[in-house]
matplotlib code that plots the C-alpha trace (Angstrom):
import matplotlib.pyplot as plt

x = [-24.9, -21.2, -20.4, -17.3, -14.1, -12.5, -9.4, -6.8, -7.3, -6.4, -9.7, -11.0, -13.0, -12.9, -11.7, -8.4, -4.7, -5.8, -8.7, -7.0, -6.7, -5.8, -8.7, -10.6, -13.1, -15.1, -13.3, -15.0, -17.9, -17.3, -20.3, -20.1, -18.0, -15.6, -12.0, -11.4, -7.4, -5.4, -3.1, 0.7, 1.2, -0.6, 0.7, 0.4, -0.4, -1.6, -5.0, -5.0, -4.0, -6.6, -9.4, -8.0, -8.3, -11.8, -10.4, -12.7, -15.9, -18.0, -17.3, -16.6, -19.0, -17.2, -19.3, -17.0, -15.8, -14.0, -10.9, -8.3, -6.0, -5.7, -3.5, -3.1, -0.6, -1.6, -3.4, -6.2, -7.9, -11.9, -13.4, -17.1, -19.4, -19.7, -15.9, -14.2, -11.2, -9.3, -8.3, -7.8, -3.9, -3.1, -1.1, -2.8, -2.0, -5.1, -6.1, -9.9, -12.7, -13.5, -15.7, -14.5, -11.3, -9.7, -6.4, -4.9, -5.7, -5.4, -8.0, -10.3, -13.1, -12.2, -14.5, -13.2, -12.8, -10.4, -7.6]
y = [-82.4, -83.0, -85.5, -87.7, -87.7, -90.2, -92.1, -94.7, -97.9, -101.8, -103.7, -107.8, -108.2, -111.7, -114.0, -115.5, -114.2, -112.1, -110.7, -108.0, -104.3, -100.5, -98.6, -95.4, -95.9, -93.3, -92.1, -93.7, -91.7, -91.5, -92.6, -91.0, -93.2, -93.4, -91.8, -90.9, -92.0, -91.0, -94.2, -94.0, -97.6, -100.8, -104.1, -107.0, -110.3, -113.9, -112.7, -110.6, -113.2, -115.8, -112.9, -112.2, -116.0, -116.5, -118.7, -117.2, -116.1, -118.3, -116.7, -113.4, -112.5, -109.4, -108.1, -107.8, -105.5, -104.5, -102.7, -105.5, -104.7, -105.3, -103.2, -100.0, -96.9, -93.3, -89.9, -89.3, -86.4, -86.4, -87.3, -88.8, -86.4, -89.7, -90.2, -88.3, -90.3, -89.2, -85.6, -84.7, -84.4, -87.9, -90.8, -94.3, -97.8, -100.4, -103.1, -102.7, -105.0, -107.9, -106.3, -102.7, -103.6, -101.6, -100.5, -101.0, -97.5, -93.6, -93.5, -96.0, -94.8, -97.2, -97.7, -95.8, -98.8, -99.9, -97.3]
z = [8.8, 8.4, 5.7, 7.1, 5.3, 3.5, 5.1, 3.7, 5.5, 5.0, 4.4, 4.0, 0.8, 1.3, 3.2, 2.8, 1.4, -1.5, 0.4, 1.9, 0.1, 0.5, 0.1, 0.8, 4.1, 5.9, 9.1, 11.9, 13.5, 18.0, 19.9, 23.5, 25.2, 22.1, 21.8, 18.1, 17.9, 15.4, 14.4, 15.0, 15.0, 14.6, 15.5, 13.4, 15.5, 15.0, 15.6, 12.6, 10.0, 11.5, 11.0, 7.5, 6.8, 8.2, 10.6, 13.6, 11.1, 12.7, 16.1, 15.3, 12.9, 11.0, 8.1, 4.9, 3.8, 7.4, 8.7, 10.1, 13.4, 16.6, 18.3, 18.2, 19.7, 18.7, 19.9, 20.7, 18.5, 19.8, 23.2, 23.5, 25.3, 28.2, 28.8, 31.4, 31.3, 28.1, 26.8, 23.3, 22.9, 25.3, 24.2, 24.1, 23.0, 23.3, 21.8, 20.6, 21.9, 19.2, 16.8, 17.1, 15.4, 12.7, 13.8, 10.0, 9.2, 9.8, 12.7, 14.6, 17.1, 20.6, 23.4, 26.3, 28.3, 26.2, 25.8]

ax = plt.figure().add_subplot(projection="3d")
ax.plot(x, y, z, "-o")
ax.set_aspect("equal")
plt.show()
């Protein structure tokens, strides 16, 4: 069994301003109908700050410590064994599903559906 490498990522602690951190995560692991992306750019939007702040914890219940980011432009690097859709090589921009976000970081793992 393959242990998962280590990746730099931006994380919430906590809640609120200071909650927010560099740090070393596990990459993400790709379920079959996951693309692995390899991040190029991540967009920083409205969205992310009221996550960051806890404004939407009672709606989206993110379990701390979590990756913030929302959008996302970057390449994909693995292909689920379900998606037929995606190569390994092709360029993508997305914005994850709420609760598979984590674009503030070297490499998220996105439902196929949504690249």
């Amino acid at each position: 069994m393959a242990v998962a490498a280590d990746m730099k990522a931006f994380v919430v602690e906590k809640y609120g301003k200071s909650g927010l951190r560099a740090a070393d995560v596990p990459e993400p692991s790709v379920g079959p109908r996951d693309v692995l992306v390899r991040v190029s750019a991540a967009g920083v939007n409205p969205l992310d700050k009221r996550v960051r702040d806890g404004e939407l914890k009672l709606v989206l219940k993110y379990k701390t410590p979590f990756v913030l980011g929302h959008d996302v432009a970057g390449l994909v690097t693995e292909v689920g064994a379900g998606v037929r859709d995606f190569r390994i090589g092709d360029e993508v921009y997305s914005r994850p599903r709420d609760l598979r976000i984590g674009t503030f970081a070297e490499y998220i793992a996105i439902d196929h559906a949504d690249g």
